[in-house]
Chimera marker file (.cmm) of the C-alpha trace (Angstrom):
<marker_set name="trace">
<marker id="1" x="15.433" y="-0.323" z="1.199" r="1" g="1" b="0" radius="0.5"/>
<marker id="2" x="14.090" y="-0.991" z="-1.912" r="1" g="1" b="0" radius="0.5"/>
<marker id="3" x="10.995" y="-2.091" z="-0.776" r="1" g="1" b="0" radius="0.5"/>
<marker id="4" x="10.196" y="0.731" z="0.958" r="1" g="1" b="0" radius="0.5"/>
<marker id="5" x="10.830" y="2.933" z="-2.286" r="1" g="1" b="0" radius="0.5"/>
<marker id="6" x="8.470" y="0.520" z="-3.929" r="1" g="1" b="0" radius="0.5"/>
<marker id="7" x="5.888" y="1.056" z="-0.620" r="1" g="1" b="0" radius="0.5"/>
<marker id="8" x="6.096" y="4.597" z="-0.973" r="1" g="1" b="0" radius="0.5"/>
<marker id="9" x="5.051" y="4.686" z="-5.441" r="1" g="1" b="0" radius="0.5"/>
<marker id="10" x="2.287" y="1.838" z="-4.130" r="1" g="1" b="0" radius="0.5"/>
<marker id="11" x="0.859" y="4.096" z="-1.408" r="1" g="1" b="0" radius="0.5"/>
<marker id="12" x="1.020" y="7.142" z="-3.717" r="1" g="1" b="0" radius="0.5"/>
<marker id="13" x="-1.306" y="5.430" z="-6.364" r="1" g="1" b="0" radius="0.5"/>
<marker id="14" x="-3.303" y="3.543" z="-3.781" r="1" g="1" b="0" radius="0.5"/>
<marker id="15" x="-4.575" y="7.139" z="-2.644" r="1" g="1" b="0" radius="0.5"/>
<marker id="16" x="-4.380" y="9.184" z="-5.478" r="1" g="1" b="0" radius="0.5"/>
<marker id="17" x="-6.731" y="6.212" z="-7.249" r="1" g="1" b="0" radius="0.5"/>
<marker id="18" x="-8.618" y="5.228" z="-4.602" r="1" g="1" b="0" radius="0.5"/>
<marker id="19" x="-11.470" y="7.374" z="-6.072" r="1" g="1" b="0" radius="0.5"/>
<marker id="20" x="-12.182" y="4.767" z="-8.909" r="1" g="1" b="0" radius="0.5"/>
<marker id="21" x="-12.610" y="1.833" z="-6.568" r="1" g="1" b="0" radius="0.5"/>
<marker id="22" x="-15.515" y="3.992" z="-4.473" r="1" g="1" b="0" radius="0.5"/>
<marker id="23" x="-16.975" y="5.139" z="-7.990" r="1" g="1" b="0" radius="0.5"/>
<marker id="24" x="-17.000" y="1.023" z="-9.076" r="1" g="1" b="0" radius="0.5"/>
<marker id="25" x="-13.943" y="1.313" z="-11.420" r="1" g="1" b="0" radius="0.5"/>
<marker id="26" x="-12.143" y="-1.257" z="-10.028" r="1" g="1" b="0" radius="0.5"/>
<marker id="27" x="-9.216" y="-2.493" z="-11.855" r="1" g="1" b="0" radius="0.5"/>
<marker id="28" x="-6.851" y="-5.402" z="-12.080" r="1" g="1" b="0" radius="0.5"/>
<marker id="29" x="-3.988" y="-2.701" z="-12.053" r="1" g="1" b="0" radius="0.5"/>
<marker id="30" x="-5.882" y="-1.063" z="-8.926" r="1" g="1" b="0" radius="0.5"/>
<marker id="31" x="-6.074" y="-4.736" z="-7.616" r="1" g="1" b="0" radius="0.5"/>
<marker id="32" x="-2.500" y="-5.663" z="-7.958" r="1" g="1" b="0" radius="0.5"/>
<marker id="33" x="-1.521" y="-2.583" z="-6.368" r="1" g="1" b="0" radius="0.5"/>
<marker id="34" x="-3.163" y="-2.953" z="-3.276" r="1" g="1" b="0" radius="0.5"/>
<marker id="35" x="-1.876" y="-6.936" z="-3.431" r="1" g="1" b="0" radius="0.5"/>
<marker id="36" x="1.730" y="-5.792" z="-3.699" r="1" g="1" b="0" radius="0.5"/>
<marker id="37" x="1.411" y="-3.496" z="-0.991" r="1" g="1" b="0" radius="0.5"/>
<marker id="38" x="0.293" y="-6.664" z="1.138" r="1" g="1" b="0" radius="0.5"/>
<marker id="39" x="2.553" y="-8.782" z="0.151" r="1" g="1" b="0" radius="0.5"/>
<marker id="40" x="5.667" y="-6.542" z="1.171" r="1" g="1" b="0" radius="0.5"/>
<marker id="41" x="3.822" y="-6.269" z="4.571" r="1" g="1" b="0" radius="0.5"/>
<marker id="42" x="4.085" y="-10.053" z="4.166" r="1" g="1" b="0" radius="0.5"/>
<marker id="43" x="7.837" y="-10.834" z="3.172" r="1" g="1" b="0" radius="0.5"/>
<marker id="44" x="9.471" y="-8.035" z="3.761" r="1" g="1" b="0" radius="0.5"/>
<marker id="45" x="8.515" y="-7.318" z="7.404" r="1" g="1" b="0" radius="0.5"/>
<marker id="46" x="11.527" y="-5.360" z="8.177" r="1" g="1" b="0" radius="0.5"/>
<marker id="47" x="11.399" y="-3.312" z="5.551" r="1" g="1" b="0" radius="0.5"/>
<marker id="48" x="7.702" y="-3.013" z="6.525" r="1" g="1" b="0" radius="0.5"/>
<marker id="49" x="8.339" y="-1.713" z="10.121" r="1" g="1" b="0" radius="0.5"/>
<marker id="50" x="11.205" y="0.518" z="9.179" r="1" g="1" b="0" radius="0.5"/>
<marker id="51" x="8.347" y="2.618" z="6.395" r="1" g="1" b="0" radius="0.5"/>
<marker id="52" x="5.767" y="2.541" z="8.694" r="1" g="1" b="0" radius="0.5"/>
<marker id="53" x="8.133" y="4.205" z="11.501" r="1" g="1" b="0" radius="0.5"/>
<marker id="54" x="9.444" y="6.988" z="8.908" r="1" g="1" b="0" radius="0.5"/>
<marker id="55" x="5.980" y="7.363" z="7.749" r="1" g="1" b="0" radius="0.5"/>
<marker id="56" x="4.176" y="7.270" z="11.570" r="1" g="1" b="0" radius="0.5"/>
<marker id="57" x="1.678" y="4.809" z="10.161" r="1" g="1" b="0" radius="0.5"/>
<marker id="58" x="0.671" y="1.572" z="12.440" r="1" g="1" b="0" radius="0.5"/>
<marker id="59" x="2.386" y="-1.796" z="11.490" r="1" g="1" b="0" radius="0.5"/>
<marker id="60" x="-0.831" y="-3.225" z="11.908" r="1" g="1" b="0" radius="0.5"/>
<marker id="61" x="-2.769" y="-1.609" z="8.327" r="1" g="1" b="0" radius="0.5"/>
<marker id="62" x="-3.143" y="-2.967" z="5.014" r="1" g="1" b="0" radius="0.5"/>
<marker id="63" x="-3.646" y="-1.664" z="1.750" r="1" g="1" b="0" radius="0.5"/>
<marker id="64" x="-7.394" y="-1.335" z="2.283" r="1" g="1" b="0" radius="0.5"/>
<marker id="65" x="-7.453" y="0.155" z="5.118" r="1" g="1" b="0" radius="0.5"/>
<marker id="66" x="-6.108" y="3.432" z="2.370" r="1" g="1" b="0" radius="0.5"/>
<marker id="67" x="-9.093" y="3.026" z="1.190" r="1" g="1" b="0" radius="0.5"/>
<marker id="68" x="-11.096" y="4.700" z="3.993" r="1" g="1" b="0" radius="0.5"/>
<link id1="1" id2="2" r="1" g="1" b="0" radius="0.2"/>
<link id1="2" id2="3" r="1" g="1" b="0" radius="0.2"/>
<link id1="3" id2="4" r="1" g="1" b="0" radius="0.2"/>
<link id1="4" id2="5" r="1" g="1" b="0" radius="0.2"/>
<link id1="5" id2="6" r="1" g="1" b="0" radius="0.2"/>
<link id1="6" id2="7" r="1" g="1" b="0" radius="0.2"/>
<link id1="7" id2="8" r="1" g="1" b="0" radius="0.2"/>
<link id1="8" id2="9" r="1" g="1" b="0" radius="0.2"/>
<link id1="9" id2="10" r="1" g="1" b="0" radius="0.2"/>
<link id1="10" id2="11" r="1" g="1" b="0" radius="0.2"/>
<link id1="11" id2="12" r="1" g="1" b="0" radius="0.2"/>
<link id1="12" id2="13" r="1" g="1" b="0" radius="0.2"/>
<link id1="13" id2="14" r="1" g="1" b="0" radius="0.2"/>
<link id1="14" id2="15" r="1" g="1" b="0" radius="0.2"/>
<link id1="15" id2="16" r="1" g="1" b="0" radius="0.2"/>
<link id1="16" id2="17" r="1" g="1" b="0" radius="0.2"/>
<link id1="17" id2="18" r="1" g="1" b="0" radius="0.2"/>
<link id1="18" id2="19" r="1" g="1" b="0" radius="0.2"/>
<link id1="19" id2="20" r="1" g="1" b="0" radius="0.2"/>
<link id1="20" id2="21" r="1" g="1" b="0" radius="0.2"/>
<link id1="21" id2="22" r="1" g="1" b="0" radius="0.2"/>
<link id1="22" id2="23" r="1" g="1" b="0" radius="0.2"/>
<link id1="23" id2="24" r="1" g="1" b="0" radius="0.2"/>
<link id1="24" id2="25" r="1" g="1" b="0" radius="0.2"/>
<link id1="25" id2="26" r="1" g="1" b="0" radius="0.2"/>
<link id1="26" id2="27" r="1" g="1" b="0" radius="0.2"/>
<link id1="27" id2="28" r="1" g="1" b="0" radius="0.2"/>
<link id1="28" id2="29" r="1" g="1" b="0" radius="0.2"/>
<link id1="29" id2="30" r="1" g="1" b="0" radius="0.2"/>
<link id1="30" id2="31" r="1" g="1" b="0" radius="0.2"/>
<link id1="31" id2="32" r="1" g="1" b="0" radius="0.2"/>
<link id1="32" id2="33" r="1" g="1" b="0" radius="0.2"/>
<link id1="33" id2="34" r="1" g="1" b="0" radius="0.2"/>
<link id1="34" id2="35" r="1" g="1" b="0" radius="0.2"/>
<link id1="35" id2="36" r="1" g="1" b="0" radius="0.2"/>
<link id1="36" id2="37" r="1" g="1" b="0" radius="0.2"/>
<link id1="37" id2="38" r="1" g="1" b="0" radius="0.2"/>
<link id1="38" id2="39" r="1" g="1" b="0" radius="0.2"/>
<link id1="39" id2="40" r="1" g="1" b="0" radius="0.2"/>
<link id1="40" id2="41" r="1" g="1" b="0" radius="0.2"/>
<link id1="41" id2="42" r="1" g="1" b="0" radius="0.2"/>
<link id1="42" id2="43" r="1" g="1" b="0" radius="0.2"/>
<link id1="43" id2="44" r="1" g="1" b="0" radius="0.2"/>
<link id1="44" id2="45" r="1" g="1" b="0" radius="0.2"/>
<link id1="45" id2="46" r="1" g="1" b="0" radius="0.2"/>
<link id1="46" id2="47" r="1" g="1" b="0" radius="0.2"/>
<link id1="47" id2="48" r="1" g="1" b="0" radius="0.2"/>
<link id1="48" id2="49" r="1" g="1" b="0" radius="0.2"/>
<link id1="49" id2="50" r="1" g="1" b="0" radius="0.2"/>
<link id1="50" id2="51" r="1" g="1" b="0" radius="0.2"/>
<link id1="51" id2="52" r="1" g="1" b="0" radius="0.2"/>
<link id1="52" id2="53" r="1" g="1" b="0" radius="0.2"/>
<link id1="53" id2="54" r="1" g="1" b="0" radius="0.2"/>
<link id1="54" id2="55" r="1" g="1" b="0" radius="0.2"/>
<link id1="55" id2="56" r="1" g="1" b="0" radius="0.2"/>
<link id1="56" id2="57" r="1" g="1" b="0" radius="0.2"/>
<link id1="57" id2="58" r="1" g="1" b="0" radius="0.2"/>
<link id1="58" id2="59" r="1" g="1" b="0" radius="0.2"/>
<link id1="59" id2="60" r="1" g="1" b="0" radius="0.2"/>
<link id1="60" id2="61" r="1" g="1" b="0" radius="0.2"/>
<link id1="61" id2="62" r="1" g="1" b="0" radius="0.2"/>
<link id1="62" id2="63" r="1" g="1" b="0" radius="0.2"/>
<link id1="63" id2="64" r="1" g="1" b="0" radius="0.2"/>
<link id1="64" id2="65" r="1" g="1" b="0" radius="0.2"/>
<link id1="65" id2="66" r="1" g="1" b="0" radius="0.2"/>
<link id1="66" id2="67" r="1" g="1" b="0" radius="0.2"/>
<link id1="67" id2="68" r="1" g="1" b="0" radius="0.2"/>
</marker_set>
């Protein structure tokens, strides 16, 4: 459950950030962020279904689809 601990800090500063990438101040932090956020969708799939059903998001999003 550890990823999904990490999933939930990642989606926190994906959106509370996600202001700077609209403005142009993108960042390799901002970057790696949204990367890590993939890759547990990636590896850790179980993990991935089990936040996205306590959170009522679709398995189906990525980290830019925060963005919007």
């Amino acid at each position: 459950m550890r990823n999904v601990t990490r999933l939930e800090y990642l989606h926190s500063v994906i959106m509370r950030w996600r202001h700077t990438y609209w403005a142009g101040r993108r960042t390799p932090r901002f970057y790696r962020w949204m990367d890590e956020y993939n890759a547990i969708r990636e590896y850790a799939r179980t993990d991935w279904l089990a936040y996205c059903a306590e959170h009522r998001y679709h398995p189906d999003h990525d980290a830019r689809d925060l963005l919007a």
